[in-house]
N, C-alpha and C positions, 0 to 999 in steps of 0.2 A: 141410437139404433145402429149407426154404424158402425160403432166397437163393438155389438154383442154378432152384428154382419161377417167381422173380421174376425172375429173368436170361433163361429161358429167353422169356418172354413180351415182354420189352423188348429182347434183342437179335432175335428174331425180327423185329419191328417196323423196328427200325434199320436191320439187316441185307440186309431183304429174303429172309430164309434159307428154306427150306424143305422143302415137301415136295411131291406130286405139284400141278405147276402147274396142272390142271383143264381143261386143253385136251380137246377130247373127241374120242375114234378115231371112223373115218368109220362110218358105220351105213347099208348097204344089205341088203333083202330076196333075196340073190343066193348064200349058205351060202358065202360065201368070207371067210377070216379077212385080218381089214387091222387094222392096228399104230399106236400112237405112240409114240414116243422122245421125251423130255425132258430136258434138263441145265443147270444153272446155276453159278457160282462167284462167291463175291465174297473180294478178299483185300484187303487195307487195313495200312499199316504206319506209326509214328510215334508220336504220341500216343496209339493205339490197335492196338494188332497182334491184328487180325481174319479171320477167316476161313470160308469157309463153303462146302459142295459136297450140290447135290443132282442123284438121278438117278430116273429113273422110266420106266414103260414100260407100257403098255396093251394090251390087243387084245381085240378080239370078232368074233364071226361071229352075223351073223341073217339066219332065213329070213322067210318071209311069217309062220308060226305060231310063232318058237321066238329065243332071243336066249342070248348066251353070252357073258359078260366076265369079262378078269380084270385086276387090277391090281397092280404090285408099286412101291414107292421105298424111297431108303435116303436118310436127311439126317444131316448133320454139318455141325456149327459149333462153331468155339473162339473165344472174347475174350479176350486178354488170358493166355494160358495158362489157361484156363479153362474145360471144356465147357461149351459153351449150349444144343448141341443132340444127341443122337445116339439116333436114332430109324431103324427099320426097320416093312415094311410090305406082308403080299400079302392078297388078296381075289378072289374071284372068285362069281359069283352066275347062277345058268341061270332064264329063265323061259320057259314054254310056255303059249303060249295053246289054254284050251279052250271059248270060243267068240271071236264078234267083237269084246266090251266087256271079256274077264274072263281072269286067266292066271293060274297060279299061281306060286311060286320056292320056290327054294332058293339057301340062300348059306352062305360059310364065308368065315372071316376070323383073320388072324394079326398081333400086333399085340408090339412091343420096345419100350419105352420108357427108358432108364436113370434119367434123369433127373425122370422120373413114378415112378419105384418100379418100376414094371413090366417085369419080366423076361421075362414071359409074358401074353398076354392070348390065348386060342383062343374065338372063338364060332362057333355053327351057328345054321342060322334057317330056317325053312318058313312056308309062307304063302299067301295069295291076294291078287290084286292086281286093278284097275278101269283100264282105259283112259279116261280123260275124255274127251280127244281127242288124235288123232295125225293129221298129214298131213307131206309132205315137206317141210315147214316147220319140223316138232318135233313133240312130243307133251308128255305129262302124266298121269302115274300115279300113282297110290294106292294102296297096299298095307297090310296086317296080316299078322300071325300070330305063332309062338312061338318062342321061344329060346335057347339055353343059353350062357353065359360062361361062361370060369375062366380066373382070373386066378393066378400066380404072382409075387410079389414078390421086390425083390433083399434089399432089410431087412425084418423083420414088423414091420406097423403096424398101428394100431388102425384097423377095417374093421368098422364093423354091431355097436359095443358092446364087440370083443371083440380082443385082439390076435393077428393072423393072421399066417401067410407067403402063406397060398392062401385065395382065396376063390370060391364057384360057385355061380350063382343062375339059376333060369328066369328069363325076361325077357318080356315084351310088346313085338314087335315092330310098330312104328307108323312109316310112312315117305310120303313125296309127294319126287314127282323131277320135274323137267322143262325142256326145249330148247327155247332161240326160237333161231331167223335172221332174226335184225335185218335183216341187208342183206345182199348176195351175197358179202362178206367176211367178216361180222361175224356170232357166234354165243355166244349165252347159256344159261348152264347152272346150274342149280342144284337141291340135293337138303337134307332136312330130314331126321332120323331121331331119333325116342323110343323109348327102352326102359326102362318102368317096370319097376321090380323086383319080382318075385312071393315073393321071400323073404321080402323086408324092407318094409314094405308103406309106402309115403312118398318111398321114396328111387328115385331113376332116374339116366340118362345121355341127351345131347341131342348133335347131332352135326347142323352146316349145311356143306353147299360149299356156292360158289357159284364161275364162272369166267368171264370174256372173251376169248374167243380172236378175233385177227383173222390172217385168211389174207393173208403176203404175197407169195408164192408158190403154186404148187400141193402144193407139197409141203412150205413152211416158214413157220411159226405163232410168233405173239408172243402171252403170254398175260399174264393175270393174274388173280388170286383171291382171295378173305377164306375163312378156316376160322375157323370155332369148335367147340370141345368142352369140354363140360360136364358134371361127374360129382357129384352133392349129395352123394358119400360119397367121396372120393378116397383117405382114410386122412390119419394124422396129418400136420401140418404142410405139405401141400400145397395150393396153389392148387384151388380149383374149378373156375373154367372157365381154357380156354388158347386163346387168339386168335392168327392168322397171317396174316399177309399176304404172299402169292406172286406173283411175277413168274418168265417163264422164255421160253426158245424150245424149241418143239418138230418134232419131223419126222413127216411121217406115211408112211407104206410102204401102199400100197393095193394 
């Protein structure tokens, strides 16, 4: 498990392979839902027969009081006859504000991983969140509140002391998000997320996007991104954290 751990983090790199390119769907005050579409491939043959395909797709709708997203990708990549990557992915998150500075959410999240162990990953999350500032520029949020995981594995590993198949902990939901518009092309995105563990009291998981989208059309986007995620308890023989670097075109449907 550890070499396909360590393959997955250096052919990503190589690659360029991944997962949702972090381009961001358009966000107007107007309750009408607008879209992005993403895809990418890279195929390579000779002294390295590679391969790799991702897809992905966004959509939200907000009003002046209320925001609604959801997001789904699916990744694959082979080296060599060799998975490096195969990975699935939906989420979706509503938040309502209930005054001018303050809103609350909720979110759910589904998470495959093969190659992480992860067969299964379901969380839930509610919360309150802070406007810092927002203007048709971008904004900046800050949120909290609570969580539940459960994770199902494809092998039992050792997990929190103890050798598991499933594991399920409340969480400490801790998160800041936020959009700049560089320039009338040019838009920056990026989100931080902590969740200490309330089971296990030391150990947590850390999760950053971040993405550049530049518009070369109106409706077609070239992007790019760094992920990272980090788990101080992953279970045996796996990497801790896993770093990705994304590149991709996307369309938008407004």
């Amino acid at each position: 498990m550890s070499r396909r751990a360590l393959a997955l983090t250096l052919s990503t790199a190589a690659l360029l392979a991944p997962t949702v390119s972090h381009a961001q769907v358009t966000l107007k005050p107007d309750g009408k839902w607008r879209y992005l579409l993403s895809a990418g491939a890279n195929i390579s043959s000779g002294n390295n027969d590679a391969a790799s395909l991702n897809l992905s797709a966004e959509g939200a709708r907000q009003t002046d009081d209320n925001k609604w997203v959801w997001a789904a990708k699916a990744d694959r990549a082979r080296s060599n006859d060799v998975d490096t990557i195969e990975r699935y992915g939906l989420r979706t998150q509503y938040n309502r504000d209930f005054s001018v500075d303050w809103f609350g959410f909720g979110s759910g999240e589904w998470m495959r991983d093969r190659l992480a162990n992860i067969a299964n990953r379901s969380s839930v999350a509610s919360g309150v969140g802070r406007h810092v500032w927002r203007d048709e520029d971008g904004f900046f949020d800050v949120s909290g509140g609570l969580g539940y995981t459960y994770d199902r594995y494809f092998t039992p590993t050792e997990v929190s002391g103890a050798t598991r198949d499933r594991y399920g902990r409340l969480e400490l939901v801790l998160a800041e998000e936020s959009s700049h518009k560089l320039t009338e092309t040019t838009q920056f995105r990026q989100k931080f997320s902590l969740y200490p563990n309330l089971r296990d009291s030391g150990k947590y998981r850390a999760v950053l996007d971040t993405g550049l989208t530049v518009a070369m059309t109106q409706t077609i986007n070239l992007s790019a991104g760094l992920s990272y995620r980090y788990d101080s308890d992953p279970g045996g023989n796996l990497k801790k954290g896993d770093a990705m670097f994304v590149t991709g075109v996307s369309m938008r449907i407004d």
